[in-house]
N, C-alpha and C positions, 0 to 999 in steps of 0.2 A: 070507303076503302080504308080510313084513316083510322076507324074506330074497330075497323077487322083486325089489323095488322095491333093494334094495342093489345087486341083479345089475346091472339094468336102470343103474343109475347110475352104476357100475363101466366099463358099456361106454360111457358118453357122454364119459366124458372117456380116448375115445384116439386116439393122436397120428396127424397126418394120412400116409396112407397106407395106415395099420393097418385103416379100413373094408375094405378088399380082403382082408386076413387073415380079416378074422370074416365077410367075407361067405363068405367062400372054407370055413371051417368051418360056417358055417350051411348051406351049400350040400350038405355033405360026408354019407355015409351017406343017412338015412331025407330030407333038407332034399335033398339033388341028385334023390332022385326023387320028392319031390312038384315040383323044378325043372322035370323032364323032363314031368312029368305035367300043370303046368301048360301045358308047349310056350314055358319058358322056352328059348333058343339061348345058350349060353355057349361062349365060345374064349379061350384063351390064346395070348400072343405073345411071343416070345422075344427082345425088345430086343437083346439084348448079341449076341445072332447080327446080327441087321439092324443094327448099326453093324460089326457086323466083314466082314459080306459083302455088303453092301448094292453095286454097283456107285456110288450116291452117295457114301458112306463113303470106298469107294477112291480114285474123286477126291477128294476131298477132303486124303486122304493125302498125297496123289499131290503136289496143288497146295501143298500146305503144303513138301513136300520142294523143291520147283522152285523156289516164291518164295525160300528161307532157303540152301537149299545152297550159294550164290556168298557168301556171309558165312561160311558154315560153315566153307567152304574157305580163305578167307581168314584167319580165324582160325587154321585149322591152320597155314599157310603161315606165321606171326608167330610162332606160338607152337614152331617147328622155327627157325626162324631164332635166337630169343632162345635154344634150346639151345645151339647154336650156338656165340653168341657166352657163353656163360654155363663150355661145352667151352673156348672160347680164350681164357679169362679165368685157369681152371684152369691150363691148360697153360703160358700165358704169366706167371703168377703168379710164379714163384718170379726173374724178369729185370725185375720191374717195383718203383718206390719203394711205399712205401707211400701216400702220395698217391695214387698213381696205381691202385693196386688201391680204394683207399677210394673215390676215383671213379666207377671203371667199376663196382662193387658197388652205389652208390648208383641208379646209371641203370639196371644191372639189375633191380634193386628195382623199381624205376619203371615200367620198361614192363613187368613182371613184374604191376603193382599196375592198370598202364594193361589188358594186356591179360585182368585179371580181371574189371575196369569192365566191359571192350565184350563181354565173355562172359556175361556175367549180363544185359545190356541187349540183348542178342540172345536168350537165355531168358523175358526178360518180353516182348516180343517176339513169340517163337515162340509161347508163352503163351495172349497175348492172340490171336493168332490161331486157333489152335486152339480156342478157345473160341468165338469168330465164328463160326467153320467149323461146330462141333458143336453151335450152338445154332440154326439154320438146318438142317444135319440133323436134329435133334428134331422139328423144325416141320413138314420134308417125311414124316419118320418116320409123324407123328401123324396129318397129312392122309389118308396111303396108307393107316393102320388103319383111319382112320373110315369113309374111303369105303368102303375094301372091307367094312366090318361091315356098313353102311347097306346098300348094294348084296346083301349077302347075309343080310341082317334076323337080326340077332347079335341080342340083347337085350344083352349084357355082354361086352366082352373086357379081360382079365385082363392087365396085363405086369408081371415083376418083384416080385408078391406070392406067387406061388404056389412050392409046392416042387416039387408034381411032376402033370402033365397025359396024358391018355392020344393019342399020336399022333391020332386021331381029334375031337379038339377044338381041337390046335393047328393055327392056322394060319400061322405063320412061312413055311413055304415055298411059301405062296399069298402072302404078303405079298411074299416077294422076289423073287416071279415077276413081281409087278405092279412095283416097284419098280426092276425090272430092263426090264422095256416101256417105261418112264418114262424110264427114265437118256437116253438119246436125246435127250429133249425138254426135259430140266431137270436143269442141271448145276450144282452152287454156282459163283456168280461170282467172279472173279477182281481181287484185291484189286491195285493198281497204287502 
C-alpha cells in the first residue's frame, strides 16, 4: 500500500501539460481498450501543421510582410547608401586632412549606430506584432477544434503531447478543411 500511495503522489505534482502525457500512457495498451470499450472517442491534432497551413496562418504571414516591408525596404535603402558613402570615405581618404577623415568617421559611426536603433525597433516591432497575430490564431485555432470535437462527440483531443497517433484518430485534415471553409468569413484584422 505504501509504495501505491508514493506512486500516486509522484503523479500529483506534474507540471502543467504533463496530464496529457500520463493520460496519453494511461490510455496506451490494456487503458486504450478498456478506452475503446468504454466508447470513450479520442483524436489528436496537429497544431504546428494548422499554423503552418492553416489559410488563417497564411494571412496572417502574409499581413505581417505587407504592414513591415515599406520599412524593411527602407532600411535596406539606408543601409546601401551608408556603404556607400563608408566606400567613399575609403577612396577619398588618403586626399583628405585628418580632421576631416576623423569627421566623416565620426558621422559614419553615427548613422551606423542610428541605423542599428531603427532596426532593432522595427524587430520589436515586427515582434510584437507577430505575436498579436499568433495569439488570435490560437484563439480561432482552438474554437475550430472544439467545435468540430463537440459536433463530432470526441470525448478527448490531444494536441502537442503526444509522440505518435494512428492516421485514423488524427483529425488535422478535418480541422483544416473546416478552417479553410472559415477563411472566407474570418480573416485576422488588419492593424493600421
Amino acid at each position: 500500500m505504501k509504495r501505491l500511495i508514493g506512486l500516486s503522489s509522484r503523479v500529483l505534482r506534474v507540471a502543467p501539460g504533463g496530464l496529457a502525457v500520463i493520460l496519453a500512457f494511461a490510455l496506451a495498451g490494456t487503458g486504450a481498450a478498456q478506452a475503446q470499450a468504454a466508447g470513450l472517442r479520442i483524436a489528436v491534432v496537429n497544431y504546428g501543421q494548422l499554423l503552418q497551413e492553416s489559410p488563417q496562418a497564411q494571412s496572417a504571414v502574409a499581413s505581417l510582410r505587407t504592414e513591415f516591408a515599406p520599412k524593411q525596404r527602407s532600411l535596406q535603402t539606408e543601409a546601401a547608401q551608408l556603404k556607400a558613402k563608408e566606400d567613399t570615405l575609403k577612396k577619398n581618404e588618403a586626399t583628405m586632412t585628418q580632421d576631416q577623415r576623423d569627421q566623416a568617421e565620426v558621422e559614419l559611426r553615427e548613422k551606423y549606430q542610428d541605423l542599428a536603433r531603427k532596426q532593432s525597433e522595427i524587430q520589436d516591432d515586427v515582434n510584437t506584432r507577430r505575436n498579436e497575430l499568433m495569439s488570435g490564431l490560437q484563439k480561432t485555432l482552438q474554437q475550430v477544434v472544439q467545435t468540430y470535437a463537440r459536433q463530432q462527440r470526441y470525448d478527448l483531443v490531444l494536441a502537442d503531447g503526444f509522440i505518435y497517433a494512428t492516421p485514423t484518430i488524427d483529425i488535422t485534415p478535418a480541422i483544416l478543411s473546416a478552417l479553410k471553409s472559415q477563411a472566407g468569413h474570418h480573416t485576422p484584422a488588419r492593424r493600421k
